[in-house]
C-alpha positions in Angstrom: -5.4 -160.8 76.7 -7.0 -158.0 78.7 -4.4 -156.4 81.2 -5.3 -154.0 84.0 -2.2 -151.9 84.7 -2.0 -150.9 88.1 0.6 -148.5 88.6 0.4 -144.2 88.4 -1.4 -142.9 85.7 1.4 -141.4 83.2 3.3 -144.7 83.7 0.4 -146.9 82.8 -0.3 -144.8 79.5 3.0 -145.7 78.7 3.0 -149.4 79.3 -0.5 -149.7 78.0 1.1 -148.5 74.8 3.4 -151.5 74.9 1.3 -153.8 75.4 -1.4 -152.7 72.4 1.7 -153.0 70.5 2.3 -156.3 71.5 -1.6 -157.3 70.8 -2.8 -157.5 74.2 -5.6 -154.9 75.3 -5.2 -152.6 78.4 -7.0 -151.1 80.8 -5.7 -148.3 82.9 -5.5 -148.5 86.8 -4.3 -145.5 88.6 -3.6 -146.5 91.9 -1.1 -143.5 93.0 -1.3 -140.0 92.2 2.1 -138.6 91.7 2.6 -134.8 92.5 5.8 -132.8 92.5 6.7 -131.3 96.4 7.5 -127.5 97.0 11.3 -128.1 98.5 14.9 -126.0 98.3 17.8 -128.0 97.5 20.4 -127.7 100.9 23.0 -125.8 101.0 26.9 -126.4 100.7 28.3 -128.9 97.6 27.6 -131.7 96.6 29.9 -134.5 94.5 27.2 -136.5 93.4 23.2 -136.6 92.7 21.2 -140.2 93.2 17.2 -140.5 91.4 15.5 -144.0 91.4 12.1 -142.4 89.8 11.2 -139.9 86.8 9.3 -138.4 88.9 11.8 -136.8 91.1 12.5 -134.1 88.7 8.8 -132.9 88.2 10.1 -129.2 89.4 13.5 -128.7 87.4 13.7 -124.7 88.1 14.9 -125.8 91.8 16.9 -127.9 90.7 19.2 -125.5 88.2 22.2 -125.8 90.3 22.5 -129.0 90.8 22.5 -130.1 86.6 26.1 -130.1 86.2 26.8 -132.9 89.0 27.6 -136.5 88.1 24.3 -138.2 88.4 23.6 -141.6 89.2 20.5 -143.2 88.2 17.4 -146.4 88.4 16.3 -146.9 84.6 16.4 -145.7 81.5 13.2 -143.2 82.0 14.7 -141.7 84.7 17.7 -140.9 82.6 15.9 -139.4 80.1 13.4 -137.3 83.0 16.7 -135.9 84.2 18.2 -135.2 80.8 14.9 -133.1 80.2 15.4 -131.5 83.8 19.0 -130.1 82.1 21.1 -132.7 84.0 24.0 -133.6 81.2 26.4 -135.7 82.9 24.7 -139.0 83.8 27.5 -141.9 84.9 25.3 -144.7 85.4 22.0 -146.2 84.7 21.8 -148.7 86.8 18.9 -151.6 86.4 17.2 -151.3 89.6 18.4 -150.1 93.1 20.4 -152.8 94.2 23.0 -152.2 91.0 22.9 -148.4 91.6 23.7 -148.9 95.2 26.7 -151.1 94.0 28.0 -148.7 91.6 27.9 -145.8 94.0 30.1 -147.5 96.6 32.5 -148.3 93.6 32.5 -144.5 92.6 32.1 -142.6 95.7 34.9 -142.2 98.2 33.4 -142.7 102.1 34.0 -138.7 102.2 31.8 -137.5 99.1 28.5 -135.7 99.7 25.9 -137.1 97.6 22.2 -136.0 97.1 19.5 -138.1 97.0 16.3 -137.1 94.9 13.4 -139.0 96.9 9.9 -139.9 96.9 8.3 -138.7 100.5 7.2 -142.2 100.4 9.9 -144.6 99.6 12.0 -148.0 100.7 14.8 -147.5 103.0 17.3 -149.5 101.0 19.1 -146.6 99.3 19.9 -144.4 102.9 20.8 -148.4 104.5 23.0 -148.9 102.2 24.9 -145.9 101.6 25.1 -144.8 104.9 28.6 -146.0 105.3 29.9 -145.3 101.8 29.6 -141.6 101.7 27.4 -138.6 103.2 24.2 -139.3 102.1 21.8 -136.0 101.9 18.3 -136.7 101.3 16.0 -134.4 99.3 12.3 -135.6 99.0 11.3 -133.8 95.7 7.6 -135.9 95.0 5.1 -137.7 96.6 2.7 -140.2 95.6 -1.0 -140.8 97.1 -3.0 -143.0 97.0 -5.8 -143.2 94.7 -9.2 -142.6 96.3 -11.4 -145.6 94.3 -10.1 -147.3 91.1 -11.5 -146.0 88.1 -14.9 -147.3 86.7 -13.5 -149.3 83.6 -11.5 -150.8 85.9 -14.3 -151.4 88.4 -16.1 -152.8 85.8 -13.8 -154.9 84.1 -13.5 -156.7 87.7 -17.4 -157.1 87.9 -17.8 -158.5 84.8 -14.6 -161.2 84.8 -13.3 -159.6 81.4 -10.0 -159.3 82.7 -6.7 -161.7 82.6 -3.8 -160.5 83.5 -2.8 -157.3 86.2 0.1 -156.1 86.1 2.0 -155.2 88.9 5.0 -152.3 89.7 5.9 -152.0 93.5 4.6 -153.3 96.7 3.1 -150.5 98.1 1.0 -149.9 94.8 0.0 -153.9 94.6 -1.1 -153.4 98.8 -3.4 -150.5 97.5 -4.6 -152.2 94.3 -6.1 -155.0 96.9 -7.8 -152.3 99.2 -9.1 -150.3 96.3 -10.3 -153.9 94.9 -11.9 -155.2 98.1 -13.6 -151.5 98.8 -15.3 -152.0 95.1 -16.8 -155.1 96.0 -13.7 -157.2 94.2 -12.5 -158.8 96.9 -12.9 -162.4 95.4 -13.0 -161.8 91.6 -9.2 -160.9 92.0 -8.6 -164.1 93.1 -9.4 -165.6 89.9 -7.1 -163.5 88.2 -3.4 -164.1 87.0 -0.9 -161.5 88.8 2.5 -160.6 87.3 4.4 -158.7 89.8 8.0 -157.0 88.4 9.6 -157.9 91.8 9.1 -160.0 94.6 8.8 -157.4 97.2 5.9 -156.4 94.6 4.4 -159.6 94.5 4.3 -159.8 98.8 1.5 -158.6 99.3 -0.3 -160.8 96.6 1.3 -163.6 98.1 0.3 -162.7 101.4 -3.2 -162.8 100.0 -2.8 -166.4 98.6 -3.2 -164.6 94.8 -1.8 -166.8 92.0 1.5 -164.5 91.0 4.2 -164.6 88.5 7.4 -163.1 89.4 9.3 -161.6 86.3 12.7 -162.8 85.6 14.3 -159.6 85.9 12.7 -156.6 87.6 11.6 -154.9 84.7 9.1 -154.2 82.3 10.5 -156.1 79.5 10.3 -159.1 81.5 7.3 -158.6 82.6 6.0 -158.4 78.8 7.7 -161.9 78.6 6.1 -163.3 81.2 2.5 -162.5 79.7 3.8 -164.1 76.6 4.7 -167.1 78.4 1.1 -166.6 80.0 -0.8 -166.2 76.9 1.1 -169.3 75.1 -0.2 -171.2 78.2 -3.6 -170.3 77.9 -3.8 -170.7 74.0 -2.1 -174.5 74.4 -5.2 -175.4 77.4 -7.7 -174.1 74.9 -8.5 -170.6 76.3 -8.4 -167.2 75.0 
């Protein structure tokens, strides 16, 4: 099948790469462009360091004196961002917010000072739900914007119907995939499309539009490789390619 990936361009490299190996064909979607913030870590000690995204340690010089603090992290790319960074002592690797958030208010006393590592642009779910579980510090370290126009083999791809499948990572990424889509002239060829959405906060606005969407079984990108299996073995049974 033919898969647009819609997510920020070093991450779609890297699951276009999975999904050539799996025998489907990608085509990369940039819809945010990630960049690295200029920002000084705060003062004082900390107990603890949170990180839901690689991308939060795209400047590891500030972040020197902070690598020897237990750190607490969203996925297994994240762990291995923050290993390159120089942090050494990662407790958990949690599968997606919700389980980090549990295992920090089993770890942390109400008292510990913890630092959060944050996009500039970001769900409130991690500050909510620590707020009474210890003293929550935010750094924003990265930011990601949105991409100006989708790229031309994507744009084309569109035009033409020779797509199947798009993938999709978050909600905010999904909500500018449909603007970049309608602004191209799109509007209604996405429609025809199947939508596989890694959550379903991801897949809201898709639903919103009345798009047909899959929801992964588990919020991640294994699952999501499953569920275009589970496409693909549809399609080949109803005759279609």
């Amino acid at each position: 099948m033919k898969v647009l990936v819609v997510r920020a361009a070093e991450d779609a490299r890297r699951t276009a790469a999975r999904l050539e190996a799996a025998g489907h064909e990608a085509i990369v979607a940039p819809v945010l462009d990630i960049g690295a913030l200029d920002f000084a870590p705060p003062g004082g000690a900390f107990d603890a360091v949170i990180a839901t995204s690689a991308h939060a340690f795209g400047r590891p010089e500030r972040l020197a004196g902070l690598r020897g603090l237990p750190l607490h992290v969203v996925g297994a790319r994240t762990a291995e961002a923050a290993q390159t960074a120089g942090f050494s002592r990662i407790v958990m690797i949690a599968g997606n917010a919700e389980e980090l958030i549990r295992g920090v208010r089993g770890r942390l006393t109400r008292g510990a000072r913890a630092l959060y590592l944050a996009g500039r642009d970001r769900k409130s779910d991690i500050e909510s739900n620590l707020a009474d579980a210890c003293a929550l510090t935010v750094l924003e370290t990265y930011e990601a914007r949105p991409a100006a126009a989708l790229p031309p083999a994507a744009v084309d791809a569109l035009a033409s119907g020779d797509l199947d499948v798009v993938l999709h990572y978050s909600h905010r990424s999904a909500t500018i995939f449909l603007d970049l889509a309608r602004r191209a002239g799109s509007g209604e060829r996405i429609g025809a499309l199947r939508h596989v959405a890694i959550s379903a906060d991801a897949a809201t606005p898709l639903v919103e539009a009345r798009l047909p969407v899959a929801v992964a079984a588990q919020p991640n990108e294994d699952s999501m490789i499953e569920e275009l299996a589970r496409i693909h073995g549809v399609a080949i049974r109803a005759g279609n390619t």
